[in-house]
VOBADO-419197 format. One record per residue (C-alpha): residue in one letter; x, y, z. Coordinates in steps of 0.05 Angstrom, whole numbers, plus 5000, padded with zeros to 4 digits. Each point is the difference from the previous one (the first is absolute). Layout:
BEGIN
AXYZ
...
***
This chain:
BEGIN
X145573770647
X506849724978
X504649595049
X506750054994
X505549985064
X505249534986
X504450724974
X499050335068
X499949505051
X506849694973
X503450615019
X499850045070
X503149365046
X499249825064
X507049945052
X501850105077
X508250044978
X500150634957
X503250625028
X494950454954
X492750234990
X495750364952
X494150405033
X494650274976
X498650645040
X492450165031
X501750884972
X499550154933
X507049654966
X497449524952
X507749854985
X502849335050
X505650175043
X505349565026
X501949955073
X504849585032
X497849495058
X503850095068
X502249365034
X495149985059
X494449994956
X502749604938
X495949325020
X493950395000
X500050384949
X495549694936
X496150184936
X493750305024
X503850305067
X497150725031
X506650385012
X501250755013
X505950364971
X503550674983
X498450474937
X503150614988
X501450025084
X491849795020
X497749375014
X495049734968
X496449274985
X500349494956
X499749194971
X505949674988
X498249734925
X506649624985
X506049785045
X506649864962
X507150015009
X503050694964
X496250654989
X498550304938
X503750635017
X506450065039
X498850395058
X493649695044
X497850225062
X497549535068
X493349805011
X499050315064
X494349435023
X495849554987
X492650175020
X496649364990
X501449295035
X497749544938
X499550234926
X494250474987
X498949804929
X499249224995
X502949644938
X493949974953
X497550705022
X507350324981
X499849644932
X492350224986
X502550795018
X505149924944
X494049824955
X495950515019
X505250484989
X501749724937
X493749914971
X495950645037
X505450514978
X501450245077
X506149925049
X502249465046
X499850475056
X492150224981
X498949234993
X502349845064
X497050595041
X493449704971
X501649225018
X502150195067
X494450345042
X503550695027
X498349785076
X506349404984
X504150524966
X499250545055
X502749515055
X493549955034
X500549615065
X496549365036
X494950285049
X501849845063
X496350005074
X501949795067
X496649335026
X500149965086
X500649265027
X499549785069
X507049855028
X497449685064
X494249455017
X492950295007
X500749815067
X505950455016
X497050564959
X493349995043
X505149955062
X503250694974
X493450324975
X498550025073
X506150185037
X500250594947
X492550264996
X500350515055
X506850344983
X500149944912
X493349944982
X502150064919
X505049445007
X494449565041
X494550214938
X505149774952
X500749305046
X492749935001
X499350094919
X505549424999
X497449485038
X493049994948
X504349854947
X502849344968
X505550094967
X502250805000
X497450614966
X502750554954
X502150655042
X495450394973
X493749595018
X502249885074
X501250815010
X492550084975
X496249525044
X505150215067
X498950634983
X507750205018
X505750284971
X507149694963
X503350145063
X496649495052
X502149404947
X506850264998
X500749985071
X496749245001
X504449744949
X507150275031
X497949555064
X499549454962
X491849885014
X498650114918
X503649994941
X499550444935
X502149644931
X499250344937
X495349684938
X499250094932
X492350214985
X497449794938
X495850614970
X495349574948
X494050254962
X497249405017
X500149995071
X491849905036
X498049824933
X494649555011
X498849354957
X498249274994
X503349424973
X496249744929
X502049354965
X501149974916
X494050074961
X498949444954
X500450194927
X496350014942
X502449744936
X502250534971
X503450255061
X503749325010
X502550064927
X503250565012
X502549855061
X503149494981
X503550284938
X503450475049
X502149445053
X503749734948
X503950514976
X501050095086
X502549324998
X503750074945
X505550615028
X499550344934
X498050664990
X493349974966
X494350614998
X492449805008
X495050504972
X493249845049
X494750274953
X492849875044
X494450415001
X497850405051
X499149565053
X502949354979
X504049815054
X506950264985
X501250195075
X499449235024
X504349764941
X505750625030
X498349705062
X500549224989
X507150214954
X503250375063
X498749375042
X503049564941
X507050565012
X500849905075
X498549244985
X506750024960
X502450385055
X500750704947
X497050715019
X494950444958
X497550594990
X493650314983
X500150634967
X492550424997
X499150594975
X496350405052
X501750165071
X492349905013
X500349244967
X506249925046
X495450005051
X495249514981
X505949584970
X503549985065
X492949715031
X499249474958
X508449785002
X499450045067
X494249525017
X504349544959
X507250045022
X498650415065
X506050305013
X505549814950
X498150694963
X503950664994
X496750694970
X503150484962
X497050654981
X500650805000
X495550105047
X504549655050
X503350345060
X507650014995
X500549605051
X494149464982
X503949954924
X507249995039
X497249365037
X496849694954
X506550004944
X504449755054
X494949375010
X500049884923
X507250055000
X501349575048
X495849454977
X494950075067
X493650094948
X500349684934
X493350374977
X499850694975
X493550424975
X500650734976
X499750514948
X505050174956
X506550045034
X498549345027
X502949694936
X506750235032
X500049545069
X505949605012
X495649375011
X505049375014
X498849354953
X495850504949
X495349444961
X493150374981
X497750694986
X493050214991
X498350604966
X491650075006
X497350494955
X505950054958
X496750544965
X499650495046
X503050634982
X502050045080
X506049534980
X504650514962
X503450725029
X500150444957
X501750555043
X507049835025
X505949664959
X500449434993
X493050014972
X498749305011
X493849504985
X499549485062
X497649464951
X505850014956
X504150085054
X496949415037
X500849564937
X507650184998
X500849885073
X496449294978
X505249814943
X506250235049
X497649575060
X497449434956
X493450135029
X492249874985
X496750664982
X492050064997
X496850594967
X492750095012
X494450394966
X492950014981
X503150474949
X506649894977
X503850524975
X501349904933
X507049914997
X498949385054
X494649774953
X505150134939
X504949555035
X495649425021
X497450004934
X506949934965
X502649495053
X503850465041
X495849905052
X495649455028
X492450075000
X495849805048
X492150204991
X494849985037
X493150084971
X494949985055
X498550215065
X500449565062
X494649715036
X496050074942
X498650725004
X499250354936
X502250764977
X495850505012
X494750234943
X502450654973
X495450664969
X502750514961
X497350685011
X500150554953
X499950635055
X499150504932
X493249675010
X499650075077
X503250625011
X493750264954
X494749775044
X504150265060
X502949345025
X506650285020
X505549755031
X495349375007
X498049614949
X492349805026
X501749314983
X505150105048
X497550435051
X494049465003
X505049485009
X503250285065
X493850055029
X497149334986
X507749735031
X498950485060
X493349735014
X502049214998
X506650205037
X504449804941
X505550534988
X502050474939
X507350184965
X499950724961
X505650114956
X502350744988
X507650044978
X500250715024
X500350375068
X497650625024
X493750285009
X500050444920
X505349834952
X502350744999
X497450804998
X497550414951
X497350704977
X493749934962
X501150694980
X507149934970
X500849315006
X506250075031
X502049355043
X503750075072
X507249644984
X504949805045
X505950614986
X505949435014
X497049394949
X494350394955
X494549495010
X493450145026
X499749945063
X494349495039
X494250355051
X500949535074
X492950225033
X502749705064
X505150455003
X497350634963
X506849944959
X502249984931
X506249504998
X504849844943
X500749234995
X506250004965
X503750465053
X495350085066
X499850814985
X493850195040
X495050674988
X495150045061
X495550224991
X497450074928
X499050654966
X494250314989
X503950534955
X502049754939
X507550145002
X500350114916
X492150434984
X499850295073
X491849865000
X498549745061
X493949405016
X502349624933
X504149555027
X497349204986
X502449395013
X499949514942
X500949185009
X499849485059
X503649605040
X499049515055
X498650465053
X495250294955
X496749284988
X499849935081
X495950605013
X495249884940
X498549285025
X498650255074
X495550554969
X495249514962
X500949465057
X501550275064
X500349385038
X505849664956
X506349865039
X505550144951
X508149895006
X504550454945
X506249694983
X504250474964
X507650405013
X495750405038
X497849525051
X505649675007
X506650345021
X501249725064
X503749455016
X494549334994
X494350494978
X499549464937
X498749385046
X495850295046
X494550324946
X500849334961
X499449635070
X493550405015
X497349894925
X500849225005
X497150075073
X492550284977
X501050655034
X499250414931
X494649754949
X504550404933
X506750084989
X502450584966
X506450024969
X505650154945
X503849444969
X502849725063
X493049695009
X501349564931
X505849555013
X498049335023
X496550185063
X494649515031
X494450135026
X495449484998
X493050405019
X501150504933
X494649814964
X500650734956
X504850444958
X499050604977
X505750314957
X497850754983
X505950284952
X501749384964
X503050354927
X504550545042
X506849594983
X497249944930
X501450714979
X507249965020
X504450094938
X504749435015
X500049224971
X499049625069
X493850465007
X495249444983
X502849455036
X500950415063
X491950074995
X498449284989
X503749855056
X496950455047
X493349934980
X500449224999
X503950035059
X494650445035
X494549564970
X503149365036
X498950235072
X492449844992
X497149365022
X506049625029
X495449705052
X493549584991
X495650534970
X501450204931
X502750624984
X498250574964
X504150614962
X498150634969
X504450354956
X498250744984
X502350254940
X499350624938
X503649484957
X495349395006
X501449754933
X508650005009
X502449334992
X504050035054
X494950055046
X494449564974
X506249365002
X502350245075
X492549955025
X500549304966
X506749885036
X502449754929
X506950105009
X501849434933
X496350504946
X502950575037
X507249784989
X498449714930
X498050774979
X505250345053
X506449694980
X498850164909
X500850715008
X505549825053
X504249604939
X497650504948
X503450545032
X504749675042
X498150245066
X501849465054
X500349365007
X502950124930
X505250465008
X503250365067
X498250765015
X505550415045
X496550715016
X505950525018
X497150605036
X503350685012
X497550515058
X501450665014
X498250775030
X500850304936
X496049764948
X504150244941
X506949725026
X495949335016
X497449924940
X506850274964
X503749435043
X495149414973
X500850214932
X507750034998
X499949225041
X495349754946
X503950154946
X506349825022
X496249355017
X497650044932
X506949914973
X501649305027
X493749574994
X499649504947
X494449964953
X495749455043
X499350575061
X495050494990
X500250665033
X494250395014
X500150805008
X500350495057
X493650145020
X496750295070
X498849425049
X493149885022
X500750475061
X503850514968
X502050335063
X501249695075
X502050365066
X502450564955
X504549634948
X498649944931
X500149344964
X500349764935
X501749174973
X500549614945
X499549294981
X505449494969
X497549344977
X503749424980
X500849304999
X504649855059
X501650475062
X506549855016
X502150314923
X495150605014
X502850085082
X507749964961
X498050604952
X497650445060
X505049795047
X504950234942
X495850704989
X499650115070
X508450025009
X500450494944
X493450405012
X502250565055
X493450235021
X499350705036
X500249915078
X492950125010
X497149574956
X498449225029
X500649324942
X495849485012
X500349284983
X492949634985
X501349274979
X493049634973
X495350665025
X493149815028
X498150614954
X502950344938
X496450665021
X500950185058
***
């Protein structure tokens, strides 16, 4: 990652006296127009300003980006208004969108439509309810409750309601328990006997949330070390970036905890970036018993209205806390002086499906060096560009070798299922299978790892061999038993139920189903034990809005004795009665033609391996494999991530795959295949033409999923060693490149994969 925005932020100034503005427009005009500023709105008008104004006779929205005093062309028209009260787009948030622009090869107006949640951009409004107050003494009232009873029984119910209550009561509630209509309250409030005043409701996620206060843990060396390398560099008001390296279970949560406190201390605000909605959950328990409720959440799974309230707060300095995913990394937190990015590995942290294809990390580290700010990454497995960097001196390292509370990491056994599957152990290990009952029968509880879903990995012909394929993406599509369906998981495309013909031979009774997934795993383990409470946490389970929290609630609460899940189950959950792993399809990632392939399956597997024995009974972990003698697997059941690194990063320099060089992967998609593919080929050698000899371009090849919802798509790969050089060249191509209408560019800085 390379920072570099003195060049962009110079050119935009800040001014209430100019007569001028450049927008950027929410449509799809990447070019800045000028508008002029009419005189009733001049003094409010600033950089960062929501405005609305005319093009080509419709208006439409946009961010002022620049006020100034002439236009760049000579006939301007008006804004027609101004939309927002205070700039949308703070200071250090408007100069990290011109980085991200810069240095992720994408608009200003994609930048900002990601920085700004849409429920801000679409003028979404306070909610608002009417509050009913008395407007004489209880005395009085009970007076005119009396006279009234006989003739307006409604109006005398909604007397009677009034007098219980202290203060007043929200319209709403004192309709329900009078049991009466709008009309009776009218009537009350025109003779002066109430009085209706209008309030703004705050819709929080947090609101009934249940908690208790806790005091700072006292810490162990180690911990305290660390601690207070990054209180100095707090102290100090200079950007510096703190790799936490610790073990599962070392304690990094206390030291995030203990380093927020040391922010509001100074009076600055933080944020804590995690990389699953379902470890926002437990994140926001733990923040919460320690700064009750001086916390803001940001998220997806937000209402409009819950993520409309809770921006507004952060902007307005009411919360000076905020936990989320991703787009959290964006808040417009006041006095900015720590950011906390906990398993800064995750793969979670970049989009890779919409421009600006963005990595929350890097993002969070620039945000850091703009706002002079403290920035923690933590991991029990780095990625190896954050090890890269704390190695070299980029970054800060902070490790932490052992477990608190003297608790020690689980024992690990490799099992070679060639071996098992033989003598009919299958999906269970009978290590494993003996395991989760022993933990069932002592009342300690089980984790089983399965990064798949579904009930069979996909459909076959045993005649033929034919496999049932989605028609719109042309992968195999997975068997749900639940649902009798076969379902696509790359477009939702649905076949229910199954055929029993096969669509390609025409034999019927040869269909088979071949693989399993986790809802496979859940029926198997209720076969053999019927007794077993189980809870499956996979996309599956959890759709619906706080689905994650309530199956991780009910885990942690002893009402299931196995939890059953994909790779949302591996990332930094706690749960102190797991006394068991089990991880069934450990070498699956391994097989993936693509260079982060092994690191992604170290760090699941030693990620996985880390949720056993956080509590006072040592832990144990099971790790089935076919490839029992694989490196890669033998050092992530010893959780050695220093020899891991030591072999990763050789072949890394040898053939300059990151942290060594910079990869850009430019994809083209399309209906037609042949014009697609035509289209790449032409853009990759005119590209061809202007890089220097220190870029690298690989060739056009079919991405991983060669097809998608219908379109066609092929990509290749440019390496070099800086991105800003490699985003000039494309930026270049792409203005003389005319591609044909139908087929869609797209703009991959630093790729979680190469292949797909």
């Amino acid at each position: 990652m390379e920072y570099i925005v003195s060049n962009v932020s110079q050119t935009v100034t800040k001014s209430t006296t100019a007569s001028y503005a450049s927008v950027v427009l929410d449509i799809a005009i990447d070019k800045i127009l000028d508008y002029s500023i009419p005189d009733n709105i001049a003094n409010k008008i600033t950089r960062g300003s929501r405005v609305e104004v005319y093009v080509r006779g419709h208006l439409r929205r946009g961010y002022v980006v620049e006020v100034k005093d002439s236009p760049g062309y000579h006939r301007v028209l008006p804004i027609k208004r101004i939309l927002s009260p205070e700039e949308l787009i703070t200071d250090d948030i408007f100069t990290l969108a011109l980085w991200m622009s810069k240095y992720y090869c994408s608009s200003l107006r994609n930048v900002f439509k990601t920085a700004i949640p849409a429920t801000i951009r679409n003028d979404t409004k306070h909610k608002e309810q009417l509050f009913v107050m008395r407007a004489k003494t209880r005395e009085q009232m009970a007076l005119i409750c009396r006279n009234i009873r006989e003739k307006h029984q409604s109006q005398a119910a909604i007397l009677e309601v009034m007098l219980t209550t202290r203060k007043g009561l929200l319209l709403s509630e004192l309709l329900e328990r009078a049991k009466v209509s709008r009309a009776p309250v009218t009537t009350l409030a025109k003779k002066g006997i109430i009085t209706l005043d209008t309030i703004r409701i705050d819709r929080s996620p947090l609101d009934n949330a249940e908690y208790f206060i806790t005091k700072p843990k006292i810490l162990n060396d180690e911990q305290q070390e660390s601690f207070n390398s990054i209180s100095k560099s707090m102290t100090s008001g200079t950007f510096k970036t703190h790799l936490l390296h610790g073990i599962t279970g070392s304690g990094k949560t206390e030291i995030y905890l203990q380093s927020i406190q040391k922010a509001l201390d100074m009076g600055k605000g933080a944020i804590m970036l995690v990389p699953e909605i379902a470890l926002t959950a437990q994140t926001i328990e733990q923040f919460r018993c320690r700064f009750k409720d001086n916390i803001a959440v940001i998220h997806h799974r937000l209402s409009h209205g819950e993520r409309f309230d809770e921006w507004h707060k952060i902007r307005q300095g009411k919360t000076r806390i905020v936990i989320g995913a991703r787009s959290a990394v964006f808040s417009p937190v006041k006095d900015l002086g720590l950011i906390i990015v906990d398993e800064e590995h995750e793969n979670t942290y970049k989009q890779e499906d919409v421009s600006p294809c963005y990595h929350a990390r890097d993002v969070a580290v620039m945000r850091g060096s703009i706002t002079n700010s403290t920035v923690i990454l933590g991991s029990a497995t780095p990625s190896i560009e954050s090890s890269y960097n704390a190695r070299t001196g980029k970054y800060i390292l902070n490790p932490l070798s052992k477990r608190v509370k003297d608790t020690t990491l689980p024992h690990v056994t490799i099992v070679d299922m060639k071996r098992e599957t033989d003598r009919g152990n299958y999906p269970f290990a009978d290590i494993l299978l003996s395991g989760i009952k022993a933990r069932h029968d002592v009342g300690e509880q089980t984790i089983l790892f399965l990064n798949r879903r579904g009930y069979h990995a996909a459909q076959l012909c045993k005649a033929c061999g034919h496999v049932i394929k989605c028609q719109e993406c042309d992968v195999a599509m997975t068997f749900h038993r639940n649902d009798n369906t076969l379902s696509c998981h790359l477009c939702g495309k649905t076949i229910s139920p199954p055929p029993r013909q096969c669509p390609s031979c025409g034999k019927y009774e040869t269909m088979k189903y071949r693989g399993i997934g986790t809802e496979h795993i859940e029926r198997t383990l209720h076969a053999i034990i019927p007794e077993i409470r189980t809870i499956r946490l996979d996309a599956d389970t959890t759709r619906h809005k706080g689905s994650h929290q309530r199956l991780i609630r009910d885990f942690r609460n002893g009402k299931a004795d196995v939890l059953i899940g994909t790779q949302m189950i591996a990332k930094g959950l706690h749960f102190p009665e797991v006394t068991l792993v089990g991880v069934l399809n450990s070498d699956s990632a391994l097989n993936i033609p693509d260079f982060r392939a092994s690191e992604n399956t170290f760090q699941l597997i030693t990620q996985v391996a880390g949720r056993a024995g956080r509590g006072s009974v040592a832990g144990e972990v099971v790790i089935q494999t076919y490839m029992p003698d694989n490196s890669i697997i033998k050092l992530a059941a010893q959780q050695d991530y220093e020899k891991f690194y030591s072999e990763e990063i050789i072949p890394r320099e040898m053939f300059s795959y990151p942290p060594f060089s910079k990869i850009v992967k430019i994809a083209f998609s399309g209906p037609n295949e042949s014009a697609t593919l035509h289209a790449a080929k032409g853009f990759h050698s005119l590209l061809a033409r202007t890089l220097n000899s220190q870029s690298l371009l690989h060739p056009v090849i079919p991405s991983g999923h060669a097809r998608i919802r219908g379109k066609y798509r092929f990509q290749f790969l440019v390496r070099g060693p800086s991105i800003y050089t490699i985003n000039e060249k494309i930026d270049a191509t792409r203005q003389r490149c005319e591609l044909p209408r139908d087929v869609r560019l797209f703009i991959n800085v630093s790729p979680l994969s190469s292949f797909f």
